[in-house]
PyMOL Python script that loads the backbone (N, CA, C, O; Angstrom):
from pymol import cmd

cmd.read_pdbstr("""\
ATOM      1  N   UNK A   1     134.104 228.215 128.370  1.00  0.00           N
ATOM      2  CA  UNK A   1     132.731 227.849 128.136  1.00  0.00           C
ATOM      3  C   UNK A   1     132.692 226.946 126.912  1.00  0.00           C
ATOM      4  O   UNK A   1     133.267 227.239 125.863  1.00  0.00           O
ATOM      5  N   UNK A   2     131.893 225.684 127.120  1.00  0.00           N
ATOM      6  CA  UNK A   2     132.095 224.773 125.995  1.00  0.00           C
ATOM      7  C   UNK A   2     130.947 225.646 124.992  1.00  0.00           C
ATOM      8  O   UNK A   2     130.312 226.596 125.447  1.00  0.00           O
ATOM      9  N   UNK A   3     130.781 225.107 123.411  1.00  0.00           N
ATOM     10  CA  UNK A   3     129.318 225.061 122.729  1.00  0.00           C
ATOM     11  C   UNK A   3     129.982 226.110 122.088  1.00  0.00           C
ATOM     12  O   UNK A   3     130.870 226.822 122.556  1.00  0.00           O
ATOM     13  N   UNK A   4     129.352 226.153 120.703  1.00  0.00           N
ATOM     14  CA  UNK A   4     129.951 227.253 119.608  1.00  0.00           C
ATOM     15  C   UNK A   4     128.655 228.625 119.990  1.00  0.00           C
ATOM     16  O   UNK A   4     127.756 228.595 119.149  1.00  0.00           O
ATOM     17  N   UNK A   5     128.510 229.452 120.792  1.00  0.00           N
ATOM     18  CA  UNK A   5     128.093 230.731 121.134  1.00  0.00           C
ATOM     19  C   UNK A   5     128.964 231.737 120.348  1.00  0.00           C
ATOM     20  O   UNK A   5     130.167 231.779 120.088  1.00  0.00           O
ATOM     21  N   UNK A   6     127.666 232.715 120.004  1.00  0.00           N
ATOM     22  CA  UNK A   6     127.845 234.008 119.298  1.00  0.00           C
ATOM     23  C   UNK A   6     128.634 234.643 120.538  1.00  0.00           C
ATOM     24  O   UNK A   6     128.773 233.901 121.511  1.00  0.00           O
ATOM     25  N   UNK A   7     129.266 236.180 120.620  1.00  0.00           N
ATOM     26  CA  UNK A   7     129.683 236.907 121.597  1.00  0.00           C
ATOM     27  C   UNK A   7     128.226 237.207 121.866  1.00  0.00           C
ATOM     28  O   UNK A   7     128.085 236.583 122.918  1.00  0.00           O
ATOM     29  N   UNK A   8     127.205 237.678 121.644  1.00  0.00           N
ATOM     30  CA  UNK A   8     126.251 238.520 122.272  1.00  0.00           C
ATOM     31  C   UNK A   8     125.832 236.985 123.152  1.00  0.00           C
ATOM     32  O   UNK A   8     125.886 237.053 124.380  1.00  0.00           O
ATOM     33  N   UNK A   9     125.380 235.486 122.444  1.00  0.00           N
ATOM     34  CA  UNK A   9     124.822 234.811 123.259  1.00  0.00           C
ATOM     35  C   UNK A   9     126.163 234.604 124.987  1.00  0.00           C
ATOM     36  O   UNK A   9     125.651 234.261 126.052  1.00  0.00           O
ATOM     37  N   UNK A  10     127.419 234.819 124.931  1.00  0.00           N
ATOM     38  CA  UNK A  10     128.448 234.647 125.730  1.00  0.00           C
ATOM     39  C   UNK A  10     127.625 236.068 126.638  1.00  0.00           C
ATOM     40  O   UNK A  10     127.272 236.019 127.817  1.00  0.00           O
ATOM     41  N   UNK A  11     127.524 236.851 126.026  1.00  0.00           N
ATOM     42  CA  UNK A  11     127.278 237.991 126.867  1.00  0.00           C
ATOM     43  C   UNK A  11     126.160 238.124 127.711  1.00  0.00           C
ATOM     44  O   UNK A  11     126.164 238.787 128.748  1.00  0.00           O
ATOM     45  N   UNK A  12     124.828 237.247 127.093  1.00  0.00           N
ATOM     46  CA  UNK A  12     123.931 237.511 127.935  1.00  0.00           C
ATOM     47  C   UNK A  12     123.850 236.328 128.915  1.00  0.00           C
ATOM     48  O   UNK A  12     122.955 236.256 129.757  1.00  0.00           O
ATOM     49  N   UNK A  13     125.047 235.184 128.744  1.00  0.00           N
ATOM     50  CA  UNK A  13     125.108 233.883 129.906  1.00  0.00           C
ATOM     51  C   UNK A  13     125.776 234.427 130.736  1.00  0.00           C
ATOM     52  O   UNK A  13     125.500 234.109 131.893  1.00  0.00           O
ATOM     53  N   UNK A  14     127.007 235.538 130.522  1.00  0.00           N
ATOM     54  CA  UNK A  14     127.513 236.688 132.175  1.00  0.00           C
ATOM     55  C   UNK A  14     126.694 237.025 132.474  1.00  0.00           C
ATOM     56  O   UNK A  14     126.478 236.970 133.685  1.00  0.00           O
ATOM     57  N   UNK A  15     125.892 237.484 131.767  1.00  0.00           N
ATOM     58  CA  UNK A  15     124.906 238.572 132.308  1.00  0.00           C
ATOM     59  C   UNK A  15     123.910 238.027 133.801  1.00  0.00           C
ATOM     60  O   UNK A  15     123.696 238.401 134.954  1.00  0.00           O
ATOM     61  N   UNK A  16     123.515 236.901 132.845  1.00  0.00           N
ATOM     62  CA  UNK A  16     122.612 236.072 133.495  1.00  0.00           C
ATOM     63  C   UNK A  16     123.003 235.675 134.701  1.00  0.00           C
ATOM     64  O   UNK A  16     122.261 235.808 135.675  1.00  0.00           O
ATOM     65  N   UNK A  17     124.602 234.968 134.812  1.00  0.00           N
ATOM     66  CA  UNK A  17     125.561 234.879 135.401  1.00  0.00           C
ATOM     67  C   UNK A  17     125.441 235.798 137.090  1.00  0.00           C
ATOM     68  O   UNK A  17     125.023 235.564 138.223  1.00  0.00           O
ATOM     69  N   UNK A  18     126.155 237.010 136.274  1.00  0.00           N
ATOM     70  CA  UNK A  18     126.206 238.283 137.364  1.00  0.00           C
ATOM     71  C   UNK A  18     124.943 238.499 138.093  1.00  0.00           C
ATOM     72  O   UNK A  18     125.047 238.745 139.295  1.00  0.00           O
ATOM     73  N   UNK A  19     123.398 238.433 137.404  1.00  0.00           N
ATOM     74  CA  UNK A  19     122.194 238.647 138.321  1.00  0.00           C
ATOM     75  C   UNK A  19     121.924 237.868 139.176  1.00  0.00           C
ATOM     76  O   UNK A  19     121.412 238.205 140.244  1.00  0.00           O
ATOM     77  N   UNK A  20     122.356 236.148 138.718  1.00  0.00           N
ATOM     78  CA  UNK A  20     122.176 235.121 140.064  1.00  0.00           C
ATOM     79  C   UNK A  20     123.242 235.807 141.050  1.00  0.00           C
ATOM     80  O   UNK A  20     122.678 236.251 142.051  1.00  0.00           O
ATOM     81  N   UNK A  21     124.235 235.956 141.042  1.00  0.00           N
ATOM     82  CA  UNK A  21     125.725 235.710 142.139  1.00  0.00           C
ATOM     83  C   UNK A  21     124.946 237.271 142.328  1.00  0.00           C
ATOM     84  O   UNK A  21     124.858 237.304 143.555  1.00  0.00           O
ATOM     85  N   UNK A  22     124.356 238.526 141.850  1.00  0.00           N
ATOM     86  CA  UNK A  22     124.198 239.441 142.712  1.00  0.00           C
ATOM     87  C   UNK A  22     122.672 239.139 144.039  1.00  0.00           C
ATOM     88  O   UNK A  22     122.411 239.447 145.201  1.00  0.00           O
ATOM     89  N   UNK A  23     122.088 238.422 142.983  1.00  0.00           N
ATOM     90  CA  UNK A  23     120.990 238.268 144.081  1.00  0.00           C
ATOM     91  C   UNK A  23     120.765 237.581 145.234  1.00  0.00           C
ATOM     92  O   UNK A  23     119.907 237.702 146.109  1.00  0.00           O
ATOM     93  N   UNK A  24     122.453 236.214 144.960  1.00  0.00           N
ATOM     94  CA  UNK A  24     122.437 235.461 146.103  1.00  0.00           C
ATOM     95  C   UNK A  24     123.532 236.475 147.014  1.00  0.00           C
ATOM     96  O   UNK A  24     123.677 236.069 148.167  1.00  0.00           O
ATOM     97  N   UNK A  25     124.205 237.548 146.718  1.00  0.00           N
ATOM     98  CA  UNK A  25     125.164 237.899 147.334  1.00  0.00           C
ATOM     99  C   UNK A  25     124.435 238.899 148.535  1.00  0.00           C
ATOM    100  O   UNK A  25     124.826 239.038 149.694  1.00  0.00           O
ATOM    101  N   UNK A  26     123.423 239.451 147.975  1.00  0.00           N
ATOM    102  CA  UNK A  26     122.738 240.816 148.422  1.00  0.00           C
ATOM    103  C   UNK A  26     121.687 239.640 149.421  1.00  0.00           C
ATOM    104  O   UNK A  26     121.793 240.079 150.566  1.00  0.00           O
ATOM    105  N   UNK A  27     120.880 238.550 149.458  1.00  0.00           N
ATOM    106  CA  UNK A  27     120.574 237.509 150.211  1.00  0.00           C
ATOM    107  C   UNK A  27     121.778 237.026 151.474  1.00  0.00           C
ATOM    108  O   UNK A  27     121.254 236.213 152.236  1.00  0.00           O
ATOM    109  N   UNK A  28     122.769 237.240 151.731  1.00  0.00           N
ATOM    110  CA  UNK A  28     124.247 236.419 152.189  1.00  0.00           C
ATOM    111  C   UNK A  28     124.198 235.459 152.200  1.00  0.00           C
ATOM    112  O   UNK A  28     124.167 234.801 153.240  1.00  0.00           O
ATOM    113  N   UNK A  29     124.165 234.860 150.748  1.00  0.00           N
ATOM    114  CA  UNK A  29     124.443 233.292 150.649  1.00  0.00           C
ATOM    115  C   UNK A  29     125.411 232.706 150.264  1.00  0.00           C
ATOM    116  O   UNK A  29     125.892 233.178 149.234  1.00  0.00           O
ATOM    117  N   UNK A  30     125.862 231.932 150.638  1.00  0.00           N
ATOM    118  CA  UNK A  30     127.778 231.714 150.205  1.00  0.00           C
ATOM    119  C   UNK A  30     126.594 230.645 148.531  1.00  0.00           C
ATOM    120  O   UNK A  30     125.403 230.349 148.433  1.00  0.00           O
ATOM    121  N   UNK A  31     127.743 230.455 147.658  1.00  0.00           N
ATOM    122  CA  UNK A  31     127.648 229.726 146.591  1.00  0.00           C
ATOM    123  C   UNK A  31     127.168 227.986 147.093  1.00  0.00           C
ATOM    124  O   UNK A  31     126.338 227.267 146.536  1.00  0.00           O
ATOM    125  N   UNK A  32     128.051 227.662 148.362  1.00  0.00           N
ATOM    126  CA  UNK A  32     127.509 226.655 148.684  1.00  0.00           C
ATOM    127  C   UNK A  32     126.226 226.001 149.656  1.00  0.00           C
ATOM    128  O   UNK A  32     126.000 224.825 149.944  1.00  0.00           O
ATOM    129  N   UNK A  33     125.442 227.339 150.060  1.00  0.00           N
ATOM    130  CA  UNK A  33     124.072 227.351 150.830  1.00  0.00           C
ATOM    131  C   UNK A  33     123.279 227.480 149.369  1.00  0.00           C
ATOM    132  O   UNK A  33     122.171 226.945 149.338  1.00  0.00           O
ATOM    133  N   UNK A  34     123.687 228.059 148.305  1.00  0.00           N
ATOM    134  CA  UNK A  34     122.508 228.131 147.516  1.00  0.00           C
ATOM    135  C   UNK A  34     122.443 227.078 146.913  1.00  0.00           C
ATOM    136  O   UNK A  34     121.349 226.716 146.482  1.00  0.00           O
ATOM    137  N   UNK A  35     123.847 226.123 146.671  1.00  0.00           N
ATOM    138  CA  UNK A  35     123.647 224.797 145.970  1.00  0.00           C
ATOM    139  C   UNK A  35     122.659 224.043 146.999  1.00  0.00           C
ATOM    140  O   UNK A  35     121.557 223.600 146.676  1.00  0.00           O
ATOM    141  N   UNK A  36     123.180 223.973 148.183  1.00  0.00           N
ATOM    142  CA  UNK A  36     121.821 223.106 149.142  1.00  0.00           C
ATOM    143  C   UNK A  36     120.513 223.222 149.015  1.00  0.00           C
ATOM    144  O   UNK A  36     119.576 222.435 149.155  1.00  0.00           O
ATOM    145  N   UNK A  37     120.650 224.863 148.587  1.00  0.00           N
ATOM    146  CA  UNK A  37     118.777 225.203 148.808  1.00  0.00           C
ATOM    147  C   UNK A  37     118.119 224.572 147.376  1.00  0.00           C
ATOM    148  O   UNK A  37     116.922 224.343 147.201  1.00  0.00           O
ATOM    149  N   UNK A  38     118.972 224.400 146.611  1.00  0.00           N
ATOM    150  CA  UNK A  38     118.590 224.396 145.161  1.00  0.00           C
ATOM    151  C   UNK A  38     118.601 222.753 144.738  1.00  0.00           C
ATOM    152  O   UNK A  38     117.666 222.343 144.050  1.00  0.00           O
ATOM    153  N   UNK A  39     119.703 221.792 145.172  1.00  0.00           N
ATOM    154  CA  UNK A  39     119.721 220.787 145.020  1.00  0.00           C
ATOM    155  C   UNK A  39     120.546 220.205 144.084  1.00  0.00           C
ATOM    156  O   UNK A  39     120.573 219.079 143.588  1.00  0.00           O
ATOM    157  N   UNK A  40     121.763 222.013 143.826  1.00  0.00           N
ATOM    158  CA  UNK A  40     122.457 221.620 142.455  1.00  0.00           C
ATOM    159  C   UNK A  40     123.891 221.614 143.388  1.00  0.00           C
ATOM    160  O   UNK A  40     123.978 221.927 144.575  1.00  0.00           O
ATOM    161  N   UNK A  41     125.156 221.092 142.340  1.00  0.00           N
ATOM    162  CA  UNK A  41     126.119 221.245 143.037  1.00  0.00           C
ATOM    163  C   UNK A  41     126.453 222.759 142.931  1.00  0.00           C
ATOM    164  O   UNK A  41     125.957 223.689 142.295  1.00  0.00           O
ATOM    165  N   UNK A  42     127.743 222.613 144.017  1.00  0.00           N
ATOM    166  CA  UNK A  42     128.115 223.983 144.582  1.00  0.00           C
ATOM    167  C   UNK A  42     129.092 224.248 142.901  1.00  0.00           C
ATOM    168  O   UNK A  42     128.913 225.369 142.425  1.00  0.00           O
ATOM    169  N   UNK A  43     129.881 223.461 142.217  1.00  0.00           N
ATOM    170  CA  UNK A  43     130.748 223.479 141.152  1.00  0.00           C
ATOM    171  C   UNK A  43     129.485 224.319 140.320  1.00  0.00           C
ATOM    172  O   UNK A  43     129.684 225.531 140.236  1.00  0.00           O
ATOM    173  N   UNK A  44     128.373 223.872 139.776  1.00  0.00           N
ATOM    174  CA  UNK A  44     127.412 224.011 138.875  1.00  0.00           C
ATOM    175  C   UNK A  44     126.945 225.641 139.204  1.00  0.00           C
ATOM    176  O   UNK A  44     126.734 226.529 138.379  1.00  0.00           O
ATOM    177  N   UNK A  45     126.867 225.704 140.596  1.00  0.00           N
ATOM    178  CA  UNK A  45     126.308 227.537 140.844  1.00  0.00           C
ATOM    179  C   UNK A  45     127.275 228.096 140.289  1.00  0.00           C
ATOM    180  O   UNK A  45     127.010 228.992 139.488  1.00  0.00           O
ATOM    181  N   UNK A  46     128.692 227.742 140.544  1.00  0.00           N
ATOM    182  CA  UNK A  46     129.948 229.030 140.505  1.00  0.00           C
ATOM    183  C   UNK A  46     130.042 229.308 138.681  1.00  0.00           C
ATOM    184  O   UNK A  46     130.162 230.383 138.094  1.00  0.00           O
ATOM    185  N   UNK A  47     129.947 228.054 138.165  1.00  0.00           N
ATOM    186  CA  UNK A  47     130.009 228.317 136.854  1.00  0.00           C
ATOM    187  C   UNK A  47     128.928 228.863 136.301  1.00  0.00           C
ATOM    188  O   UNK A  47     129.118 229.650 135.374  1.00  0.00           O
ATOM    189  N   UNK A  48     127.987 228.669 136.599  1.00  0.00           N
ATOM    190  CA  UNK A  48     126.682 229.486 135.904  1.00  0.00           C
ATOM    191  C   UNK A  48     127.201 230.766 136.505  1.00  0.00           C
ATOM    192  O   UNK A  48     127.319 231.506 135.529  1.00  0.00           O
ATOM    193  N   UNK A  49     127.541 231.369 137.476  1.00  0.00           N
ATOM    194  CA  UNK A  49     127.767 232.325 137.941  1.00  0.00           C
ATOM    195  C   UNK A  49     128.308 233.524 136.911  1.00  0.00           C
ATOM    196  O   UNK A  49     127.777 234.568 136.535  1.00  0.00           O
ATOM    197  N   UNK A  50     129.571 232.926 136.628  1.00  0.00           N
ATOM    198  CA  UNK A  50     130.488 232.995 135.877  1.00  0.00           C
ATOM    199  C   UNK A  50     129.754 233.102 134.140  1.00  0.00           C
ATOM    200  O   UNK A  50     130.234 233.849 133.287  1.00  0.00           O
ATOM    201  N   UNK A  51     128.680 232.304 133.919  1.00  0.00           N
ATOM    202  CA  UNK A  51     128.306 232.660 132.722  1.00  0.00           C
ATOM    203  C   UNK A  51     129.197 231.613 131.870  1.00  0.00           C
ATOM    204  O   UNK A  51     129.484 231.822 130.692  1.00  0.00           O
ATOM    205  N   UNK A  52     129.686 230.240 132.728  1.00  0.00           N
ATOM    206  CA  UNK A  52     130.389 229.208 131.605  1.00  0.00           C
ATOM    207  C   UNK A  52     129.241 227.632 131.138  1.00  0.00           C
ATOM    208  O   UNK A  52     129.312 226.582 130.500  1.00  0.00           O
ATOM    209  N   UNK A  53     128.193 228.483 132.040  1.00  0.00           N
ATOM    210  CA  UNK A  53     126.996 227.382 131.639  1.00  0.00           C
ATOM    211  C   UNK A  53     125.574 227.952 130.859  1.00  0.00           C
ATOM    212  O   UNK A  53     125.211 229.123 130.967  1.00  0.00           O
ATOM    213  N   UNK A  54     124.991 227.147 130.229  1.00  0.00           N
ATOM    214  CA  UNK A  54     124.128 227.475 129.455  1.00  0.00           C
ATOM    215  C   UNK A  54     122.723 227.012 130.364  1.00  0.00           C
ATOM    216  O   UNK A  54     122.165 226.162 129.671  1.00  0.00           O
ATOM    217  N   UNK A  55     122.192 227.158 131.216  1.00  0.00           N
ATOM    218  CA  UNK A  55     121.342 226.698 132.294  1.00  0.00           C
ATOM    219  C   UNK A  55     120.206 226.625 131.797  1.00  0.00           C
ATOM    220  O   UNK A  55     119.658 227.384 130.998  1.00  0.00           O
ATOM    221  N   UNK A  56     119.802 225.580 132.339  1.00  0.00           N
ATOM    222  CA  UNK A  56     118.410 225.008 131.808  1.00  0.00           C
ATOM    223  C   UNK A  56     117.376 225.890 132.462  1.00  0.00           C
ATOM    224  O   UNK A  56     117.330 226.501 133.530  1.00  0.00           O
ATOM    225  N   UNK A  57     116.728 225.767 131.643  1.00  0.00           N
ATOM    226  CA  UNK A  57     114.873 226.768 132.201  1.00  0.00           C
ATOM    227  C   UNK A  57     114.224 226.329 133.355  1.00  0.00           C
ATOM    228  O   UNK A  57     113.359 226.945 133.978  1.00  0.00           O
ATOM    229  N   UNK A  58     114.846 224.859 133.690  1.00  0.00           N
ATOM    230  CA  UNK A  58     114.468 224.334 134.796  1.00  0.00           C
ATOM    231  C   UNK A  58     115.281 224.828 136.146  1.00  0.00           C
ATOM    232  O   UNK A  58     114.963 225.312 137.232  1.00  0.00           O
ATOM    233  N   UNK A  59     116.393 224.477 135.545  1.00  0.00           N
ATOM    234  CA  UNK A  59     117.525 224.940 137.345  1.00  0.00           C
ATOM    235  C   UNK A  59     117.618 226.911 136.972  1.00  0.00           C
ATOM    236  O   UNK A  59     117.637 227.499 138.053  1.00  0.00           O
ATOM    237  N   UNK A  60     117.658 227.638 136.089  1.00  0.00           N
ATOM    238  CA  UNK A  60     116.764 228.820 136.386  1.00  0.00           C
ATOM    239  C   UNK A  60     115.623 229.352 136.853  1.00  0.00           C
ATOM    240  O   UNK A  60     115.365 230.543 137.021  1.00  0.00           O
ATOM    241  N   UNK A  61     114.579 227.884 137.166  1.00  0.00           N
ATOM    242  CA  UNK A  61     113.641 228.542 138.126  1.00  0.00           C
ATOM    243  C   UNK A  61     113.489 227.932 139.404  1.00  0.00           C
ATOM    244  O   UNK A  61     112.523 228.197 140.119  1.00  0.00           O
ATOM    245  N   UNK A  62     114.798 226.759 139.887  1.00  0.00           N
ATOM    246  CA  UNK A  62     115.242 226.587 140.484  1.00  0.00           C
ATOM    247  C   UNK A  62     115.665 227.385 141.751  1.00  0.00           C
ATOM    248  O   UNK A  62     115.126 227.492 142.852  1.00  0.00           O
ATOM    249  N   UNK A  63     117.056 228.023 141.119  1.00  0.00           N
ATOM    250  CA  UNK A  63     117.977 229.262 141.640  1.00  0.00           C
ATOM    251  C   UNK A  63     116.914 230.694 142.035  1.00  0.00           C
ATOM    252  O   UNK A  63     116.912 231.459 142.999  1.00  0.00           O
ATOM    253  N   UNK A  64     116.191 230.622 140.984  1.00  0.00           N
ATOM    254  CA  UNK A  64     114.932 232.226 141.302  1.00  0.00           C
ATOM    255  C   UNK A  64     114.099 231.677 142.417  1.00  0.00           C
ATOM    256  O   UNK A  64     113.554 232.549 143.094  1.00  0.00           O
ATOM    257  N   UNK A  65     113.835 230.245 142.824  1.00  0.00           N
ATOM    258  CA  UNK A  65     112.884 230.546 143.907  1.00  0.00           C
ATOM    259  C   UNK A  65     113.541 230.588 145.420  1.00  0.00           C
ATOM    260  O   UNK A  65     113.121 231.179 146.415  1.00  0.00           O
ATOM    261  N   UNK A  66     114.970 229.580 145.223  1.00  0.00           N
ATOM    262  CA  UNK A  66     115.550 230.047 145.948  1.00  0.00           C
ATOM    263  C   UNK A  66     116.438 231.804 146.267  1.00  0.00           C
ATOM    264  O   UNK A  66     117.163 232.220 147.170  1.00  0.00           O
ATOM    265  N   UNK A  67     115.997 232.288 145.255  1.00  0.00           N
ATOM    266  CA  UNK A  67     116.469 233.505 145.495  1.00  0.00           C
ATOM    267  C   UNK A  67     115.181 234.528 145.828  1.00  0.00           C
ATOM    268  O   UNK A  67     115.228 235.751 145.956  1.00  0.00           O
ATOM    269  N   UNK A  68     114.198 233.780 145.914  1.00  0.00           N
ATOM    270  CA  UNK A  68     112.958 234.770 146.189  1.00  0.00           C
ATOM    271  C   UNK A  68     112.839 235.948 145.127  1.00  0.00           C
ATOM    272  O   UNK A  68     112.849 237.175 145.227  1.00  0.00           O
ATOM    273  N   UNK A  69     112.704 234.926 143.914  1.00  0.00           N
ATOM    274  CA  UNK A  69     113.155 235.789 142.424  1.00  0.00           C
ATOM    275  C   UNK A  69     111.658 235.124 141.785  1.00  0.00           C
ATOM    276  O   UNK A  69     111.151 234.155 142.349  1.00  0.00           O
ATOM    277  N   UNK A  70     111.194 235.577 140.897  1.00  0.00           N
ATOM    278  CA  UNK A  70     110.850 234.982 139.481  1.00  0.00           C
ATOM    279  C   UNK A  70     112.172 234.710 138.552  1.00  0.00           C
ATOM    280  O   UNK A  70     113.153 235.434 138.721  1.00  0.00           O
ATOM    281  N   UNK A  71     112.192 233.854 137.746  1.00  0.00           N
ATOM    282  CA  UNK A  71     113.120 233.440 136.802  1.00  0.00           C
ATOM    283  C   UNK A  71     112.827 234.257 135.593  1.00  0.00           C
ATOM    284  O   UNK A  71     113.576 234.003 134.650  1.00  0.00           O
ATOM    285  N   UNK A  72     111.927 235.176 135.378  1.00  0.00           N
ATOM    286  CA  UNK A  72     111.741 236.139 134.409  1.00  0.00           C
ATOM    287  C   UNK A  72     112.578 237.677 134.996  1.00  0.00           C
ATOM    288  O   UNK A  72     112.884 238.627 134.276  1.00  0.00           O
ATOM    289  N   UNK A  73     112.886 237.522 136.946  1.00  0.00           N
ATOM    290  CA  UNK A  73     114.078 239.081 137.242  1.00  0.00           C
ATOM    291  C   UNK A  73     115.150 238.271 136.605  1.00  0.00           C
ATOM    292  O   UNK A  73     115.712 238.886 135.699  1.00  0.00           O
ATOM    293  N   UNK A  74     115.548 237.196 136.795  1.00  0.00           N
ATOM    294  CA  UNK A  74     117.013 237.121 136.467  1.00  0.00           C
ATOM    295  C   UNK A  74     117.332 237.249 135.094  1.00  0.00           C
ATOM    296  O   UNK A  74     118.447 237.534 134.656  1.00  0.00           O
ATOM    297  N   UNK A  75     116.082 236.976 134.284  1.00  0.00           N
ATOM    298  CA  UNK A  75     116.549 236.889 132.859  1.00  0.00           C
ATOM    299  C   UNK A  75     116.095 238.856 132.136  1.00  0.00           C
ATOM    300  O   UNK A  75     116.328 239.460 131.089  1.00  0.00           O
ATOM    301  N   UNK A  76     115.505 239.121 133.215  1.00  0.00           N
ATOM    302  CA  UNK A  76     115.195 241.105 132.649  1.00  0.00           C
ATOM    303  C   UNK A  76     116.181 241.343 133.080  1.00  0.00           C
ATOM    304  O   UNK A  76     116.458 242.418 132.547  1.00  0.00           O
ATOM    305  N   UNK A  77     117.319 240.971 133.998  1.00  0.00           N
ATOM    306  CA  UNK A  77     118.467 241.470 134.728  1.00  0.00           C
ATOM    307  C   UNK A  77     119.881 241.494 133.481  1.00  0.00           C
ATOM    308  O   UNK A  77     120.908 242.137 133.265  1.00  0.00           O
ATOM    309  N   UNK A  78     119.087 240.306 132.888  1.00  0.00           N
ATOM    310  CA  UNK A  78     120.567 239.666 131.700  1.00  0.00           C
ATOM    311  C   UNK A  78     120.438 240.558 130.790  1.00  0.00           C
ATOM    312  O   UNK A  78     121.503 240.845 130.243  1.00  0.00           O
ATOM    313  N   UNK A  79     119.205 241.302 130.291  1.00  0.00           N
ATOM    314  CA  UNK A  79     118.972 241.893 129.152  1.00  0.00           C
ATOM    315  C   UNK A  79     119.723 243.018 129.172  1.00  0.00           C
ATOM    316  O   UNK A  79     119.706 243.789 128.213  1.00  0.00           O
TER     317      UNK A  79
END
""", "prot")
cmd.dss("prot")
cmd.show_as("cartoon", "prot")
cmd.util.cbc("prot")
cmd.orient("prot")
């Protein structure tokens, strides 16, 4: 993960991470149907996934509507 992050800020971008990839997983969406639905690349989901991206407030409410989310579950999910 590039950018000088605290461990807690590293911790809550897994976090964040783990609630997208659980909500598209529990949906059956491969990583690369949600990049389509979303308009991002398929590279860009796996790493946010992963928690090696710092995701904008924008493609977080992006990913939540394609996940039939508010972008406020994924981020109560990170907490």
């Amino acid at each position: 993960m590039s950018g000088n992050y605290t461990k807690q800020e590293r911790t809550f971008l897994k976090r964040l991470g783990k609630a997208i990839k659980e909500r598209r997983t529990k949906k059956g969406l491969s990583q690369e149907r949600l990049a389509e639905l979303t308009g991002l690349h398929r590279t860009y989901v796996g790493s946010a996934e992963r928690g090696e991206r710092n995701i904008s407030a924008l493609n977080t409410k992006v990913l939540a509507d394609a996940l039939d989310c508010r972008a406020s579950d994924l981020f109560r999910s990170a907490e």
